[in-house]
N, C-alpha and C positions, 0 to 999 in steps of 0.2 A: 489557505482560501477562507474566505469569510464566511461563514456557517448560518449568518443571519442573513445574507442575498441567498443562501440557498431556499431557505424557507420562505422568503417574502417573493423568489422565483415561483414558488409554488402557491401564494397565495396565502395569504392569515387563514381564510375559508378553509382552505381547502385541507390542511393536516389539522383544525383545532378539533378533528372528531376522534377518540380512539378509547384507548381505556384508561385506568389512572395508574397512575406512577406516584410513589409516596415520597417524601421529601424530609428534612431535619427538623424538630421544630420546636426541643427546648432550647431555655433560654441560656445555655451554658454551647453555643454557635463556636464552629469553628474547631471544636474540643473533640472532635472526632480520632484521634489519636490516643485520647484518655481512657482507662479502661473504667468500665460501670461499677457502679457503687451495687451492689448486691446481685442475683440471678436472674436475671430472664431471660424467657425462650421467647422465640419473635416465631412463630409458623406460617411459612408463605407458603400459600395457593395459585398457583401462576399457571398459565396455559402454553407458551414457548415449546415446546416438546426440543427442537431444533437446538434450543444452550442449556439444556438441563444439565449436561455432564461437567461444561464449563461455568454453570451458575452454580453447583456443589461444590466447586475446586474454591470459586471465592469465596462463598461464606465461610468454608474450612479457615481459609486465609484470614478473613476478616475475625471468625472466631478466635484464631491462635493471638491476635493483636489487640483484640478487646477481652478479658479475661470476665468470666461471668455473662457471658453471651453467650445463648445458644441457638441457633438458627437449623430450623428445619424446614426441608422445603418437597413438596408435594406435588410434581406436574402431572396438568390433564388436559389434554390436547390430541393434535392430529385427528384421528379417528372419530374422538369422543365430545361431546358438545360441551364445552368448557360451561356456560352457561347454566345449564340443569345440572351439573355435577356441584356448582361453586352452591346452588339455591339447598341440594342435595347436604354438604357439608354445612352450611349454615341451620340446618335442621335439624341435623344430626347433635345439635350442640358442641361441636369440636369447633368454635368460629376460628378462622385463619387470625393471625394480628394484619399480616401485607395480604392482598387479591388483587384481582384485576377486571377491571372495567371498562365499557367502549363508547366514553362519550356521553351525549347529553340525556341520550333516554336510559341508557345505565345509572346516570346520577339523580335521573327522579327515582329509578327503581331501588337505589340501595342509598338514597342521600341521606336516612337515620343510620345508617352505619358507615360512614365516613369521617373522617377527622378531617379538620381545617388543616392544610399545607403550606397555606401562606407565609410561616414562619420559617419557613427552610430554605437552606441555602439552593437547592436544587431546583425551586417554583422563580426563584430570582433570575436563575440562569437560564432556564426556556426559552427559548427562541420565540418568537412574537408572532401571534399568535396561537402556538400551540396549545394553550391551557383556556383557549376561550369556549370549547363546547363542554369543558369539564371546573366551569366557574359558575359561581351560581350565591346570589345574594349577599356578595361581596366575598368569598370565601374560595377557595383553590382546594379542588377535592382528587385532584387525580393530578399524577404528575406524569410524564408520556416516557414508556419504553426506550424508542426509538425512532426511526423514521425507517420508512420500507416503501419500497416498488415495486409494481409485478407488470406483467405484458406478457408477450411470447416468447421461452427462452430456448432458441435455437443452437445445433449442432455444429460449430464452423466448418471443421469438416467434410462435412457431408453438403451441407450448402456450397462449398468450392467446389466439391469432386460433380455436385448437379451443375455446376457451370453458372451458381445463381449469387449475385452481388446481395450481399443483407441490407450493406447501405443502401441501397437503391429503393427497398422498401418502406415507401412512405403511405399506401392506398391501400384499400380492403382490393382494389383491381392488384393491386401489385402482390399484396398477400395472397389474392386466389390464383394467379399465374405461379407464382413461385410453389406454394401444395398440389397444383395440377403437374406442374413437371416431377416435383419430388415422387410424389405416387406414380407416373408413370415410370420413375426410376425405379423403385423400392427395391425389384431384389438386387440389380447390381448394387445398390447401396448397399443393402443386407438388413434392409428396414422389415419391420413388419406391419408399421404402417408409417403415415407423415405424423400423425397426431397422438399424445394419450389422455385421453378429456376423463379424467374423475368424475363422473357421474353421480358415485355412490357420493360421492361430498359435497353435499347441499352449500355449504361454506364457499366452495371454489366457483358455481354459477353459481348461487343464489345473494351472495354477497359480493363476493370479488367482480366478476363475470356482468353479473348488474350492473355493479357500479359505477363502470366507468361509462354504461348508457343512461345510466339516470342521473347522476352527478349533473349532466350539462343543463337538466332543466330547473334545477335548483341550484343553480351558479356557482356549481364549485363549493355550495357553504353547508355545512353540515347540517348547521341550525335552521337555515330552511327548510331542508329536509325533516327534520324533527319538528317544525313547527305546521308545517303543511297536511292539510284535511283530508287530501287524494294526491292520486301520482297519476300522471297522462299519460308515461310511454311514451315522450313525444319521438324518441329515437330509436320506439319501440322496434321496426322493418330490418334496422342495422344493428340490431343485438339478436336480432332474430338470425341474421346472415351470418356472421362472426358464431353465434352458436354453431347453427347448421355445418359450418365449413369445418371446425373441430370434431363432431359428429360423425359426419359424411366417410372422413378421410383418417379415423381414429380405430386402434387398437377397438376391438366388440367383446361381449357388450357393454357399453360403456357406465350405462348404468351400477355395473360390479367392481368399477374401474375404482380404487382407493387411492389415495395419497401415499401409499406405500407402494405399490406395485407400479405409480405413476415415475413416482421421480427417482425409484430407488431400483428397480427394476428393468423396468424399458426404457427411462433415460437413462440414466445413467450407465447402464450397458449397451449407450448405443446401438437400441433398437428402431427408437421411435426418434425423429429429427425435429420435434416443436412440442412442447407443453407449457401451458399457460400457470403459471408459476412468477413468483417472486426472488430478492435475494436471501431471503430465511433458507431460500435449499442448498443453497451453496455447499454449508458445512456437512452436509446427506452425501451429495456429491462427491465431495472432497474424501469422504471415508471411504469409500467403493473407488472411485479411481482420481486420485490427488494430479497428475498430468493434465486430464481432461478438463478435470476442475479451474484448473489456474491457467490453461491455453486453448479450451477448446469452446468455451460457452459464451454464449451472448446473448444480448435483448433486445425482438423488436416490438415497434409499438399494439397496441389492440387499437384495430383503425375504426372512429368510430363517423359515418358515412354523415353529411351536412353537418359535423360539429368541426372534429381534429382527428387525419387522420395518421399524426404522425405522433402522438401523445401518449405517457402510460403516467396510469393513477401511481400517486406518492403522496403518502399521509403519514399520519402515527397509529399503526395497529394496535395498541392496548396504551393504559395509560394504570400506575398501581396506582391501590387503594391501601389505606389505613383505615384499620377496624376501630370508630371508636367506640365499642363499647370494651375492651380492654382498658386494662386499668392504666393509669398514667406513664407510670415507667415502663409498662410494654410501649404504649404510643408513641412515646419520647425516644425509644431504642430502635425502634422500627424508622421513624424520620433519620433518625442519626444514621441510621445503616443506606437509606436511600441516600442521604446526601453525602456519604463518602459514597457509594457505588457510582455517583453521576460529579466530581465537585474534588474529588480528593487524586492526584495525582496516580494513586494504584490504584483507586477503582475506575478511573479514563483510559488507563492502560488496556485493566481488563475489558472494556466495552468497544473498545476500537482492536486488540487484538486478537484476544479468546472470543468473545462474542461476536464480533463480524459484524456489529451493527454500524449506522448511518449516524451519530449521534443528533439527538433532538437538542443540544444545550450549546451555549457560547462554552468558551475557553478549552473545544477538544481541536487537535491540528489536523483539517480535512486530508491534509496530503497525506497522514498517513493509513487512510481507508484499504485496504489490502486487496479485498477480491474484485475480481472484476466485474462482476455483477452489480456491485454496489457503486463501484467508481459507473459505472455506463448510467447506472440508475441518477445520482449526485449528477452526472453529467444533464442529462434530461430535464433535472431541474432546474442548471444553471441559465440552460439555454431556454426557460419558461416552457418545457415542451413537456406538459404535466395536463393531468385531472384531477379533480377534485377529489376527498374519500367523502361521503356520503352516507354509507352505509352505517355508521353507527347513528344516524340522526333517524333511521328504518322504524318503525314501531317497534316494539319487547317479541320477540319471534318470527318476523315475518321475511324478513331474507332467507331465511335458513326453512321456517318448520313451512312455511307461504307459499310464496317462489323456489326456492331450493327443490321444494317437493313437488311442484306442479313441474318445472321443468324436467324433474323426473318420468312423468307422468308421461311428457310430452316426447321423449327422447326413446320413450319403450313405445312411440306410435299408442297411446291409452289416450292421451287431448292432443287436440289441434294448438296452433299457437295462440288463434284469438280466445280458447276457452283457458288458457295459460292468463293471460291478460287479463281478462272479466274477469276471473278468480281472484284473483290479486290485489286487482283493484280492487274490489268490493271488500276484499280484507282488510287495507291498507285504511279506508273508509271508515270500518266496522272499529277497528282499534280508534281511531282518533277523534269519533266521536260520540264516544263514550259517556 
């Protein structure tokens, strides 16, 4: 399958926001097989929590192949705010050589400590669009992870034994019929409840959750988003409802609710039959119960009411970065090591097999995407039945420390919805006009 209608299915706009992805970019191209002319340690800083185990297996591999390379690598994710920890280590003076960044106000925020990528073979290969909210005055500053989806990811199981078609849900009316039956199922199910809404994780509403209701007024395009003075909520009533319905019918209290106990816990143990989740949990999944994983899960859309309500957000979640204020042969080892990880035949392997990702680049073979989260996801795109990402065009904290936290506020009954709103707005305002 053509890799490049996947992404133009989803729109140039709509994945060029995420973080940066570093790419090859001396001038000895190609030579990625060759082993380096003296020592260096490349230190990467990444957020991924989900391939940490299989992103240490390839560098090992890559180090056993390049002899004088040493790669260490450092994740900080899930739980903890990748963001303040990455600002955190750069102050520390221990700078990363590779990090990760999310797009266009990431690259005002860190664009003195970025190397130009355009010289790699991996910034050639990106699929079209995806490098456009992480380019900037002629120059390629991030190169993209991968490509990721998220929505509702339900139990099949449990959804046949409730007597409820998944395909059939196309409507936020079709989504509240089917959580009103499941709950008044629960215990023959053996549920403890229909939903487990992370609360504690400002990331999951205050970025993901958002985005696929604020996306539609900024057209899918990141850089709207990033260039825009205020945000209206014009779809604010049906982010409100799609909230509320998670809430309502969710594991309590949900504000204590983590990313761990969500998807590793009470899905995964089939307790709970819907969490609003991506294909990054797959690999979670897969370690707790590997059958359920590969035959029991699936994704429906987050219906968002007067826009699509049969659509889920698909973009590029992080995009790496190259430090350059490292000295040249770090910068050069660090390109070289991104463009064999996305460009070199073993490192396509590892990123479609071990890693479970979507790839973001030409010349990977789509048929072989493995799980089915990601195939269902890829499907969605095929079939233009996508949103925009948005979220990294957000101002420097305000999904997460803004929104994330107000809808906190709001979810322990402390604000109503419109003081959620006022608040936000007035943030969103306050950051952009500066």
């Amino acid at each position: 399958m053509n890799k490049k209608k996947l992404f133009s299915g989803i729109g140039a706009g709509v994945l060029s926001l995420s973080l940066l992805l570093t790419g090859c970019g001396n001038a000895d191209k190609g030579s990625s097989n060759e082993s380096s002319k003296g020592n260096v340690t490349i230190d990467v800083f990444q957020f991924k929590v989900e391939f940490k185990k299989q992103f240490e297996t390839v560098a090992k591999k890559y180090e056993q192949e390049h002899k004088g390379v040493k790669i260490n690598i450092t994740t900080v994710g899930g739980g903890e705010d990748y963001g303040a920890a990455l600002k955190s280590k750069f102050a520390s003076g221990k700078e990363p050589a590779i990090y990760n960044i999310g797009g266009p106000q990431d690259v005002e925020d860190w664009q003195k400590k970025l190397a130009d990528l355009s010289d790699t073979e991996a910034s050639k290969a990106a699929l079209k669009g995806t490098l456009d909210g992480v380019s900037k005055d002629g120059k390629i500053l991030g190169l993209p992870y991968n490509q990721e989806g998220y929505g509702l990811i339900y139990n099949k199981a449990v959804f046949e034994k409730a007597g409820i078609d998944a395909k059939s849900i196309k409507s936020y009316a079709d989504l509240e019929k089917a959580v009103k039956t499941l709950d008044s199922k629960k215990k023959e199910l053996g549920l403890e409840a229909v939903f487990a809404l992370p609360g504690k994780e400002t990331w999951v509403t205050g970025l993901h959750l958002s985005n696929a209701f604020l996306a539609p007024e900024f057209d899918n395009n990141v850089l709207n988003a990033y260039n825009a003075k205020k945000v209206d909520f014009k779809y604010g009533d049906a982010f409100k409802k799609v909230l509320d319905l998670q809430n309502d019918y969710s594991v309590q209290p949900t504000v204590s609710l983590d990313y761990s106990k969500q998807v590793e816990e009470l899905f995964s143990l089939q307790k709970v039959a819907l969490i609003q989740q991506g294909n990054w949990v797959y690999g979670s999944i897969e370690g707790i119960d590997k059958e359920f994983a590969q035959k029991g899960i699936g994704i429906l859309p987050i219906p968002v009411e007067g826009y699509k309500e049969d659509a889920i957000p698909v973009g590029i979640p992080m995009y790496w970065g190259v430090n350059s204020n490292k000295d040249k042969a770090t910068v050069a080892e660090s390109k070289k090591f991104l463009d064999w990880l996305y460009t070199s035949d073993e490192g396509k392997a590892a990123v479609i097999n071990d890693f479970k990702f979507i790839p973001a680049y030409d010349g990977f073979d789509a048929s072989k995407i493995s799980d089915p989260l990601s195939k269902e996801i890829y499907q969605y795109a095929q079939d233009g039945k996508t949103i925009g990402w948005t979220f990294m065009g957000y101002p420097t904290g305000w999904g997460q420390n803004e929104l994330g936290v107000q809808i906190q506020k709001y979810l322990s009954k402390e604000a109503k919805w419109e003081d959620v709103v006022k608040a936000t707005q007035a943030a969103w305002e306050k950051s952009r006009n500066k």
